[in-house]
TIGU-522571 format. One line per field, with one value per residue (C-alpha): x, z, y; residue number from 1. Coordinates in steps of 0.02 Angstrom, whole numbers. Layout:
REM TIGU-522571
x <- (X / ...)
z <- (Z / ...)
y <- (Y / ...)
seq <- (NUM / ...)
This chain:
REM TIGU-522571
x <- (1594 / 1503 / 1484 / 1525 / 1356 / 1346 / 1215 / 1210 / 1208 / 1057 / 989 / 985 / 922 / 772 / 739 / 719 / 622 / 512 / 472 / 541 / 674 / 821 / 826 / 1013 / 1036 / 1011 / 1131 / 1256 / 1230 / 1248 / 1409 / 1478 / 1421 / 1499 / 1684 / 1679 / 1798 / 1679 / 1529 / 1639 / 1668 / 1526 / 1413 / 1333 / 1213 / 1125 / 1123 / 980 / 921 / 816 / 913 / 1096 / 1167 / 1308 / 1277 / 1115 / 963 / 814 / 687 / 649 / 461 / 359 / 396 / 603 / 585 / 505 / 639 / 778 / 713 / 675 / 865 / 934 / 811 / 966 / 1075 / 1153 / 1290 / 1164 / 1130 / 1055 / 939 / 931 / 773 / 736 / 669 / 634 / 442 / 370 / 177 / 78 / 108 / 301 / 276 / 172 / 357 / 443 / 325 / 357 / 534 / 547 / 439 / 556 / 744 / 851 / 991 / 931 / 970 / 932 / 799 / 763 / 597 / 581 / 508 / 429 / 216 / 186 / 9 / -108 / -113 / 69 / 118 / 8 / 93 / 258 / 220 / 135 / 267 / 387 / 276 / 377 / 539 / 702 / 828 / 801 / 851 / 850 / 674 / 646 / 468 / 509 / 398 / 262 / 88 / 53 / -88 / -150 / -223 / -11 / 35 / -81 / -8 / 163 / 118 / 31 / 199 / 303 / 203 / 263 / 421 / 580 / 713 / 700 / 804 / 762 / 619 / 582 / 409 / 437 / 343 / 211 / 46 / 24 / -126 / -152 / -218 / -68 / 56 / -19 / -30 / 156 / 183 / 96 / 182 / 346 / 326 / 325 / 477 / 652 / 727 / 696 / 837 / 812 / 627 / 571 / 381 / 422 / 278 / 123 / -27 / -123 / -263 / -275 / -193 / -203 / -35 / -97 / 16 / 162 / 90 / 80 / 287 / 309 / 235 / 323 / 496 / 462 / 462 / 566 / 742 / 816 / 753 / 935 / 874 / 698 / 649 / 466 / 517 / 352 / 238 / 152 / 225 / 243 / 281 / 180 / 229 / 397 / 396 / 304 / 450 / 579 / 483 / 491 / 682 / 720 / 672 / 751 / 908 / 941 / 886 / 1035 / 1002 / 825 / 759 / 630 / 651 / 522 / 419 / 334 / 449 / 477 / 613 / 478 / 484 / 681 / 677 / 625 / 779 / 893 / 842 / 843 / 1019 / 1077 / 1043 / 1047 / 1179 / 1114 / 1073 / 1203 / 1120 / 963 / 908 / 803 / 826 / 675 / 602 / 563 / 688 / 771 / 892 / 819 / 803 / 974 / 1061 / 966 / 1026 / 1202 / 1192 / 1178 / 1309 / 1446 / 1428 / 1310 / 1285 / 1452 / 1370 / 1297 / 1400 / 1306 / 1185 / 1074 / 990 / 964 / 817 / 773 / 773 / 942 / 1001 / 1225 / 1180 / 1124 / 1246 / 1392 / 1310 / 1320 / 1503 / 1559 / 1479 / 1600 / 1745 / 1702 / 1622 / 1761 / 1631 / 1527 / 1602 / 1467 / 1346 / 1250 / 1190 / 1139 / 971 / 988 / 1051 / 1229 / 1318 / 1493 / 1503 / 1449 / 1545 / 1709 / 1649 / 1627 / 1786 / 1898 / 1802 / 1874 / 2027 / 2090 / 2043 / 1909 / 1778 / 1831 / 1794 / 1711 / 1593 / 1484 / 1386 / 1494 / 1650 / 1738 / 1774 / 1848 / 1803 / 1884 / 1937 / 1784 / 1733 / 1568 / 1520 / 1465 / 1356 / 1420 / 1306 / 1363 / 1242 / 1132 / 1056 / 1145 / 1104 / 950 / 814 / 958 / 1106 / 1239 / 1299 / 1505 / 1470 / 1509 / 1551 / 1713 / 1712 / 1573 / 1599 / 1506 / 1355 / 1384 / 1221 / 1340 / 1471 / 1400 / 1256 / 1288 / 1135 / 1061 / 1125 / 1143)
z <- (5400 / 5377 / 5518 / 5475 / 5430 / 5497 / 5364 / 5376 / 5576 / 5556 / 5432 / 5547 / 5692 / 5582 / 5530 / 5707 / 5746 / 5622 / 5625 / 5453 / 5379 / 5310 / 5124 / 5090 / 4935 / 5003 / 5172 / 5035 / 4961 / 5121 / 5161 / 5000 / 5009 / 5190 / 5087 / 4949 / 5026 / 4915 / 5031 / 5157 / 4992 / 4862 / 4944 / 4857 / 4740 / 4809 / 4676 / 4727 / 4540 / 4536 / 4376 / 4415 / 4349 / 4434 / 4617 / 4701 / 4693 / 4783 / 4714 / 4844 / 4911 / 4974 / 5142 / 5116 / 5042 / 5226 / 5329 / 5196 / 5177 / 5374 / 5379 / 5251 / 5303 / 5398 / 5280 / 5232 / 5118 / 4996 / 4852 / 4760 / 4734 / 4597 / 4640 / 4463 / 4395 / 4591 / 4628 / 4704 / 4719 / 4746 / 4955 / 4893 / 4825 / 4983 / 5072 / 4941 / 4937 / 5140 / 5116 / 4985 / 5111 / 5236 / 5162 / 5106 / 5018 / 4889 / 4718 / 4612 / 4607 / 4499 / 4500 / 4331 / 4271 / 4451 / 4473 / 4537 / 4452 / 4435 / 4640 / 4660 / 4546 / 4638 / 4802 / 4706 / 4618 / 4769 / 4877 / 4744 / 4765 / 4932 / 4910 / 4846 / 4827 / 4684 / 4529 / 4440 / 4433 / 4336 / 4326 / 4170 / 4121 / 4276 / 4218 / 4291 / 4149 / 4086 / 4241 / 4346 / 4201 / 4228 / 4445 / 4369 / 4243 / 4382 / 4495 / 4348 / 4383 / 4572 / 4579 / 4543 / 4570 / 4458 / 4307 / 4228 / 4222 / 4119 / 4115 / 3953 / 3922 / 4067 / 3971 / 3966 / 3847 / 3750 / 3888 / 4005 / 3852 / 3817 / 4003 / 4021 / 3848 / 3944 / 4107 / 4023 / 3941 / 4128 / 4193 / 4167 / 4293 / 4188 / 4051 / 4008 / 3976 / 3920 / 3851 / 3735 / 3711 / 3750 / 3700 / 3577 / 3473 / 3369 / 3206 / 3219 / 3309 / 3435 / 3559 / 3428 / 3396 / 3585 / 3593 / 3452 / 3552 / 3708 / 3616 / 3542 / 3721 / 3825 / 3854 / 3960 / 3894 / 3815 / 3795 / 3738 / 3685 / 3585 / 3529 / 3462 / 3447 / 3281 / 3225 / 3030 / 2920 / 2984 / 3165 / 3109 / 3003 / 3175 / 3265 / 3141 / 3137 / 3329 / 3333 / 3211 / 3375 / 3508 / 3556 / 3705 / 3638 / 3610 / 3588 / 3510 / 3495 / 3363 / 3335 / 3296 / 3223 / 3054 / 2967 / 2782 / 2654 / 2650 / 2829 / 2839 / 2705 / 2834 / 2946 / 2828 / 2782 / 2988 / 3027 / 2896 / 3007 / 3179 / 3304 / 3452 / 3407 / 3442 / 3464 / 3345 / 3338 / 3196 / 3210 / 3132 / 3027 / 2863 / 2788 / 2639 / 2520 / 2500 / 2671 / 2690 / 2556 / 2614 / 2783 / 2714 / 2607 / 2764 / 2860 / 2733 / 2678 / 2814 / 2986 / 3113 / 3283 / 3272 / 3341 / 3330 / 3218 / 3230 / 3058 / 3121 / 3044 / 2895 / 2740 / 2679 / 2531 / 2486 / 2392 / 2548 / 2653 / 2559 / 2544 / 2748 / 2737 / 2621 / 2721 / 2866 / 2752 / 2756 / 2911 / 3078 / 3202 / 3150 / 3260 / 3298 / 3165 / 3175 / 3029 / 3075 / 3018 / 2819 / 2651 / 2645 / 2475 / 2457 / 2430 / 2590 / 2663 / 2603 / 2657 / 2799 / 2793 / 2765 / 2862 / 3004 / 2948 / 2914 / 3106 / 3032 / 3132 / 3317 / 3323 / 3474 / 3397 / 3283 / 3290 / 3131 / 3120 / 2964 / 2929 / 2766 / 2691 / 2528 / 2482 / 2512 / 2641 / 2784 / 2916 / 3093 / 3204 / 3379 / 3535 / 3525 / 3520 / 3592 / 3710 / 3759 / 3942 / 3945 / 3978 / 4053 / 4189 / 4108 / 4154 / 4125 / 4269 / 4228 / 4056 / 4067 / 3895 / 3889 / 3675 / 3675 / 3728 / 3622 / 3726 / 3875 / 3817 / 3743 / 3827 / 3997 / 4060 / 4039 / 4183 / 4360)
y <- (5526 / 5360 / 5230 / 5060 / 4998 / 4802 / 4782 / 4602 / 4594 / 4739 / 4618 / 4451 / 4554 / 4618 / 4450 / 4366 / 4530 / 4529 / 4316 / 4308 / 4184 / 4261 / 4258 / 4195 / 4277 / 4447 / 4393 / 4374 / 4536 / 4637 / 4533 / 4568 / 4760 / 4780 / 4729 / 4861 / 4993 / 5116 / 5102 / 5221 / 5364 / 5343 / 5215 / 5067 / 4996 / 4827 / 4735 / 4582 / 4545 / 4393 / 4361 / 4344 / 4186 / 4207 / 4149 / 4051 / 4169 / 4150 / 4291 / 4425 / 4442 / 4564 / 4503 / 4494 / 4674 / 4733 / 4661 / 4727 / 4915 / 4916 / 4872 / 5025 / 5138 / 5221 / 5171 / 5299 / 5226 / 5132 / 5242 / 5112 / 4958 / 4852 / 4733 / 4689 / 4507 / 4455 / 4434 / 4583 / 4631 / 4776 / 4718 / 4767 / 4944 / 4960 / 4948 / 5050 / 5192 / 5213 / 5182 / 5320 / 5441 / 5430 / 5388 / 5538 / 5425 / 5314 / 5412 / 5238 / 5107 / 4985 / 4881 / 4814 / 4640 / 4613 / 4607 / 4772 / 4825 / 5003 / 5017 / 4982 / 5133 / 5245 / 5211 / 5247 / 5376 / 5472 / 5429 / 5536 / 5697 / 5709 / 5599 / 5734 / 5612 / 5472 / 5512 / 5362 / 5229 / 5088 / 5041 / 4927 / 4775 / 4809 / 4808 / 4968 / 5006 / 5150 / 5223 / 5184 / 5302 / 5434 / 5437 / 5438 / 5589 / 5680 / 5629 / 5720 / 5905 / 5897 / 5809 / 5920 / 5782 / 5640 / 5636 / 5469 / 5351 / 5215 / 5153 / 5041 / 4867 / 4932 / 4909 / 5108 / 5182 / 5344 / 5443 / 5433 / 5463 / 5618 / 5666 / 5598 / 5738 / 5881 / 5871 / 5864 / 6020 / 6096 / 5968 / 6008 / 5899 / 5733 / 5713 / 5532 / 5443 / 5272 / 5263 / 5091 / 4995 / 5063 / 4980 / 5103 / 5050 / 5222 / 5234 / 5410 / 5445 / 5568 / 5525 / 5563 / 5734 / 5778 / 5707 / 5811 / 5961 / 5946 / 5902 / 6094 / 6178 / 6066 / 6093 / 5958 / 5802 / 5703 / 5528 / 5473 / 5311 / 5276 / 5100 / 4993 / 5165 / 5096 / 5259 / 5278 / 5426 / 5562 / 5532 / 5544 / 5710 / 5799 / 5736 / 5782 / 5965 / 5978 / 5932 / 6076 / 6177 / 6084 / 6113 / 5973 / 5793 / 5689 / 5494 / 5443 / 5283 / 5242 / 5068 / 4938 / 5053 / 5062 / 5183 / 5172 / 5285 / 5396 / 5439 / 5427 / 5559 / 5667 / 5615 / 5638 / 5823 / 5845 / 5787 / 5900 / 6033 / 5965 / 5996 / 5890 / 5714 / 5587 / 5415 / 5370 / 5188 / 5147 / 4959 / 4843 / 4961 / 4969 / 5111 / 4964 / 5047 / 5239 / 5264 / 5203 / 5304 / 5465 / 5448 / 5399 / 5559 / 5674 / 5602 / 5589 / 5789 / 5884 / 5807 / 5804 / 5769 / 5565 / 5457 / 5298 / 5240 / 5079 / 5015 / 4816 / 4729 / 4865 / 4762 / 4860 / 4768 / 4799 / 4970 / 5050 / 4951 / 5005 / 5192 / 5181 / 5144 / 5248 / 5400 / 5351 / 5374 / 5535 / 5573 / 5527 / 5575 / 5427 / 5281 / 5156 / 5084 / 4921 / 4851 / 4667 / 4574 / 4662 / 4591 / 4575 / 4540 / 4510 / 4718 / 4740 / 4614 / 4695 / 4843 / 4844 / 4698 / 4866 / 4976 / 4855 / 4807 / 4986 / 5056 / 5172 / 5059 / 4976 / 4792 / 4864 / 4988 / 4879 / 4720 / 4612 / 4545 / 4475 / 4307 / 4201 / 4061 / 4002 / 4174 / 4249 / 4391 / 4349 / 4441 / 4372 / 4422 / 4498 / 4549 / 4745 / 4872 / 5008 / 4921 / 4778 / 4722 / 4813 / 4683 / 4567 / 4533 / 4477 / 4303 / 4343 / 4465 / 4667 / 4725 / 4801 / 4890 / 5028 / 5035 / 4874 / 4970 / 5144 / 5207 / 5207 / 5231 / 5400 / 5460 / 5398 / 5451 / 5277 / 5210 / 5278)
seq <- (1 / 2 / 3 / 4 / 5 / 6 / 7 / 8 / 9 / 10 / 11 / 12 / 13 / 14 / 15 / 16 / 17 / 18 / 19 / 20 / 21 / 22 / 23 / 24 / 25 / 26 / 27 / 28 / 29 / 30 / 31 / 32 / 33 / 34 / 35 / 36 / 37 / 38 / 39 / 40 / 41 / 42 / 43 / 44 / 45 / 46 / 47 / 48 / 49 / 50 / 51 / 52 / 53 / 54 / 55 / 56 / 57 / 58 / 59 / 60 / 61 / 62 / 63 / 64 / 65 / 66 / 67 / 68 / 69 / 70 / 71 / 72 / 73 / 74 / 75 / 76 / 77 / 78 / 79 / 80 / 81 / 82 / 83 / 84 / 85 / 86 / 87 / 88 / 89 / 90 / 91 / 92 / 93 / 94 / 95 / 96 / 97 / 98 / 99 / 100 / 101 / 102 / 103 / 104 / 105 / 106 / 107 / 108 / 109 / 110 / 111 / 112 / 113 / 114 / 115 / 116 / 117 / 118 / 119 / 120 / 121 / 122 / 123 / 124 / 125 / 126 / 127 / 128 / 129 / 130 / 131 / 132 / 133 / 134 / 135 / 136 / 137 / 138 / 139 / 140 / 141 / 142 / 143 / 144 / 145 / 146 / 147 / 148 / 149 / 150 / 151 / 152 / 153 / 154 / 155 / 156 / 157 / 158 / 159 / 160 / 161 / 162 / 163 / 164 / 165 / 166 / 167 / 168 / 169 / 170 / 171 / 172 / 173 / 174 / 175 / 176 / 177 / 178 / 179 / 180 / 181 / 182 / 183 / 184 / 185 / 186 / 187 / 188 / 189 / 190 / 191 / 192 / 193 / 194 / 195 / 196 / 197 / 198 / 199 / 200 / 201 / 202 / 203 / 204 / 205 / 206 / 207 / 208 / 209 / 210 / 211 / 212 / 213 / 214 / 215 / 216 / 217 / 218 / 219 / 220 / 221 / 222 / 223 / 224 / 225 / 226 / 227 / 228 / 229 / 230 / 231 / 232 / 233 / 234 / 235 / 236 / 237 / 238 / 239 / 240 / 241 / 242 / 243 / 244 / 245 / 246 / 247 / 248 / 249 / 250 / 251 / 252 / 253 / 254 / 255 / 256 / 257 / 258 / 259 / 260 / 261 / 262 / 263 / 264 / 265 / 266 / 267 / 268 / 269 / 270 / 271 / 272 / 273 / 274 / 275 / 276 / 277 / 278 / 279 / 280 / 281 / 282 / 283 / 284 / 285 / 286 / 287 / 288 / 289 / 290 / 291 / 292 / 293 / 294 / 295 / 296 / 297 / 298 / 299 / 300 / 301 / 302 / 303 / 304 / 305 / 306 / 307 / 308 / 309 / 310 / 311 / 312 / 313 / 314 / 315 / 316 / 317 / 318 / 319 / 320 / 321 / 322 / 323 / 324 / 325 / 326 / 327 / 328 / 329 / 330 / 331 / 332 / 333 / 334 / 335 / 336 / 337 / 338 / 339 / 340 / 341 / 342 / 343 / 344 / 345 / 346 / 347 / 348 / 349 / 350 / 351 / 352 / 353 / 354 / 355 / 356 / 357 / 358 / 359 / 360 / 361 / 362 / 363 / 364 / 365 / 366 / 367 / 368 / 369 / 370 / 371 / 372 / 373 / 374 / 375 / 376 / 377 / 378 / 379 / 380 / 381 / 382 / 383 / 384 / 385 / 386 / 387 / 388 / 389 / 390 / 391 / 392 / 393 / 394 / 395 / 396 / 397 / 398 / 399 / 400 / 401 / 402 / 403 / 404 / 405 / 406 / 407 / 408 / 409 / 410 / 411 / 412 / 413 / 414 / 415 / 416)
């Protein structure tokens, strides 16, 4: 049975210990956190985001992160830390990479959008040879570089535990990708992975082909995400030829990519036979009216296992609009499509108008709503999607319907 954890009292006394003020936004955290009658069952999540609209925040530093981790180092009802947006260096990791060594707790931790650089990562990442207990680290939006990547990559050969880890928007190069590839062919703890937006300056798409590879022989990876790879056509026809092997990938996000109808041709022929994939995001492309209407094609007579679909931002005139909603006509188990940032004409507007109206689509479940104006049909835009809340804390506080966000709602691995 847990002791009552006087996190805040702890807190104080670490603070006159240590000859550091106390930050008051994290004092208000632990008093809040010592309330939640789940601490005693479940435990808690911290949540000291230097982004929270919601109350007076005053970012966390290295030297409020010491003081706070010496304070939940025995912890043992916080599962979880969400540090993200706050102002942490490499002096911070320092203090995460011990904490990790030595906690047996913490399951989540989230350390995106702070300053943590290459030396940082390495500390992290060599701290998780040994830690058996997180499951859940987000590394998002640190510029770790290429040579972070390649500790985290060598971290994945060792490391048994971790399920999900998002390096996205870190400034990662070929040479870790591929080593990231490799080691995953070995790893079958990790079930969810984030690699968006590498910096690659090879048009040749090797890190694609060494996905490709892995996706062939691994069989635990469910969520993958290779927004902004450059990737084009060829990179998506190895993928498409490595997912008529695997048997475990269910939500995969190619977005902001370079992908034409020629490479959504490729797609479309895979969902005809695939059993697995629930979630593909294929926003800001370049897939216009074929790529549309071959994806439609496949959904309305072959493909029974998506559930969402994201085709924002593709140049998708009303032909392949209305092609997308007639496939749902046919096809129940498609429930969330978003189709924002494309042509509409008033075809597509009615549509999708009846789509709504009728109950076939939940106001919930897509990113446009109807609206009239002197007889005629519009749609506006709503902030629904696959990833809403990713980058962000929401300033109306938690959302309390998880359809908004079909990635949750779906594949709930995306969030601890």
């Amino acid at each position: 049975m847990l002791v009552h954890p006087d996190l805040h009292q702890r807190y104080v006394g670490s603070c006159q210990n240590l000859g550091q003020p106390e930050n008051p936004f994290v004092a208000r955290v632990l008093q809040e956190a010592e309330k939640n009658d789940k601490i005693w069952t479940k435990g808690v999540t911290l949540k000291i985001a230097g982004n929270n609209h919601l109350v007076p925040v005053q970012k966390v530093t290295d030297e409020d992160l010491q003081v706070l981790l010496s304070v939940l180092q025995n912890a043992g009802c916080v599962t979880g830390l969400d540090l993200r947006c706050n102002v942490l260096t490499d002096a911070g990791a320092k203090h995460v990479a011990t904490f990790l060594q030595e906690n047996s707790t913490l399951r989540y931790l989230n350390l995106m959008s702070n300053d943590i650089g290459t030396s940082g990562a390495e500390l992290i990442a060599r701290a998780l040879h040994r830690n058996k207990t997180l499951v859940h680290l987000r590394m998002t939006g640190n510029k770790i570089g290429n040579e972070g990547g390649m500790f985290f990559a060598s971290m994945l050969q060792v490391n048994s535990t971790l399920e999900k880890l998002d390096l996205g928007d870190s400034d990662m190069g070929t040479q870790c990708l591929i080593a990231i590839a490799t080691a995953l062919t070995q790893n079958e703890s990790v079930k969810a992975m984030n690699l968006n937006r590498p910096l690659l300056y090879s048009q040749q798409e090797e890190t694609t082909v060494h996905v490709a590879l892995m996706l062939k022989r691994n069989s635990s990876l469910v969520e993958l995400h290779l927004c902004k790879h450059e990737m084009r056509n060829f990179g998506v026809e190895r993928l498409c030829e490595a997912l008529y092997e695997n048997t475990s990938l269910r939500y995969l996000d190619l977005s902001c990519n370079k992908i034409t109808s020629d490479g959504v041709k490729f797609l479309g022929e895979l969902l005809k036979q695939n059993q697995t994939l629930e979630i593909l995001d294929l926003g800001t492309n370049r897939i216009e009216d074929d790529g549309a209407i071959y994806l439609s094609e496949a959904l309305a007579w072959c493909n029974r296992t998506l559930q969402a679909l994201s085709v924002v931002n593709n140049n998708i005139s009303g032909k392949g609009l209305v092609a997308l909603s007639d496939a749902m006509k046919t096809n129940m188990e498609l429930s969330y499509i978003y189709i924002w940032g494309n042509k509409f004409d008033e075809a597509t507007c009615m549509a999708f108008s009846e789509l709504i109206e009728k109950g076939r689509l939940k106001p919930n479940c897509t990113d446009v709503e109807p609206y009239e104006v002197d007889g005629h049909v519009h749609l506006a835009e709503l902030s629904h999607g696959l990833k809403k809340h990713y980058y962000w804390t929401p300033s109306c506080g938690e959302v309390t319907n998880a359809d908004a966000n079909a990635s949750l709602a779906i594949v709930a691995l995306s969030e601890f």
